[in-house]
N, C-alpha and C positions, 0 to 999 in steps of 0.2 A: 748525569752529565750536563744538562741545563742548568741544573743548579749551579757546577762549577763556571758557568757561563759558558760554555763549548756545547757546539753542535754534533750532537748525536747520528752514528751513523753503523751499518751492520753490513757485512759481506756475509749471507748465508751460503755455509760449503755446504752443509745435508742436512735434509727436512725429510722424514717420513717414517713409516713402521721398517725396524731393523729387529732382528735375533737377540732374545732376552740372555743375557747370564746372568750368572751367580750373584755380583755384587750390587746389579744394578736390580734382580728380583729382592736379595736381601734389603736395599735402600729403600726401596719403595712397598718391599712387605706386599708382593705380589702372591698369587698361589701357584702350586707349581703347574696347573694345568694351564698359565698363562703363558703363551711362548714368543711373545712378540713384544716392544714397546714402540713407543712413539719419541722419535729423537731431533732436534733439531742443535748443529755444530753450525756454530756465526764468529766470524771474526768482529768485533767492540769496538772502532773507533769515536775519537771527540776531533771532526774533521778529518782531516788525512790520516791520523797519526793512529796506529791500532793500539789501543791500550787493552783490549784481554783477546781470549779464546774462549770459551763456551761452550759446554755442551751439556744441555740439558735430556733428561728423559723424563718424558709423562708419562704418569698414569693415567691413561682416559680410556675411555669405555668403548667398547665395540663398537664400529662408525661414527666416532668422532676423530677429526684429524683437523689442523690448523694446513692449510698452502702458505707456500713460499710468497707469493702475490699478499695476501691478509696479513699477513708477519710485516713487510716491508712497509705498508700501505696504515697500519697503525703504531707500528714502532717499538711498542712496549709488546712482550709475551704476557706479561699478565693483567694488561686493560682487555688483550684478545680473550685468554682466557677467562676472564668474568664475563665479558659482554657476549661472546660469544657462546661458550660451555657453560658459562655459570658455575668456574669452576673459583672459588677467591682463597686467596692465601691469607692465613693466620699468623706465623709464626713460622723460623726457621732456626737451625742448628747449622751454624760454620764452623769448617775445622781450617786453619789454613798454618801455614807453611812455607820456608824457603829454599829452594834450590837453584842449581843449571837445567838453563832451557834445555831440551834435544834438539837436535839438527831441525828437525820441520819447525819448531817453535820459534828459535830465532831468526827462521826463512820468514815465515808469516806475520812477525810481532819484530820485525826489521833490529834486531839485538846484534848484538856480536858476544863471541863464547866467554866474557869473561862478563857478561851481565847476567844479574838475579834475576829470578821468577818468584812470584808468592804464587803458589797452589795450591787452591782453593775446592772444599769440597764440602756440599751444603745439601741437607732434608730438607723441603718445607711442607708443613702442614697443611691443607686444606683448613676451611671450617668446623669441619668433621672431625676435623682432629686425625686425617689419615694422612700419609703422605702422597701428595700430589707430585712431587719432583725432585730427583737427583740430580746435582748438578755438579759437573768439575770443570773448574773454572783455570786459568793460568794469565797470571798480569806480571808486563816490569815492575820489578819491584819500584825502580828509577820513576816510572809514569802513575802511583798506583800511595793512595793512601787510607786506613782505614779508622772509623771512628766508631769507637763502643761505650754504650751506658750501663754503667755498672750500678744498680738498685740495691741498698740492704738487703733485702732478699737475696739477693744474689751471693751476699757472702756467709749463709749459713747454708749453703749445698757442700 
């Protein structure tokens, strides 16, 4: 968001350990003896203007947990995560998509029912090459644009 010159900003709704399921054990390749993850839902703004929804889930290890207070206080989740857990992303898989908001979505991301949503949902890797976080993400489509590099490599998969 600094790069597009706008100031960065977060309304955290939930930070903390919540009830593991199925998609969120499959994304992240949990065991099943794990029952719990670590979640944090933030509304995205550049100034006033909310450009996504968020919500990430970590994989972190037993007594690690980030506060709402460290979140705000450094800005980015993954300077916390490195400097803090030591936890660094490698690489990530986005899958994204268009729709209509729901009711809460165009309440909170100020839309009206006849605007788009891109919906976003992303793994990223650890160093380790494990997955550290799943994330589903929801931006105006109107507020919201994406750039990808496409490598030779890329076109022999």
């Amino acid at each position: 968001m600094k790069a597009r010159g706008g100031v960065p900003a977060q309304n955290i709704l939930e930070i903390g350990y919540i009830p593991l399921s199925d998609i969120i054990r499959k994304n992240l390749e949990l065991d099943i003896h794990v029952h719990t993850v670590f979640c944090i839902k933030r509304i995205r703004y550049m100034g006033s203007t909310p450009l996504g929804i968020q919500t990430s889930w970590l994989a972190l290890n037993d007594g690690q947990e980030i506060t709402q207070e460290e979140l705000l206080a450094t800005g980015s989740l993954y300077i916390l995560l490195e400097e803090k857990l030591a936890i660094k992303p490698l690489e990530a898989t986005e899958i994204i998509s268009a729709r209509l908001p729901s009711p809460l979505e165009r309440q909170l991301l100020e839309l009206t029912a006849d605007d788009v949503v891109l919906s976003c949902t992303r793994v990223t890797l650890s160093v380790e090459r494990k997955p550290m976080e799943y994330v589903e993400m929801v931006y105006p489509a109107s507020r919201y644009s994406y750039k990808a590099r496409i490598t030779k490599d890329s076109f022999s998969v």
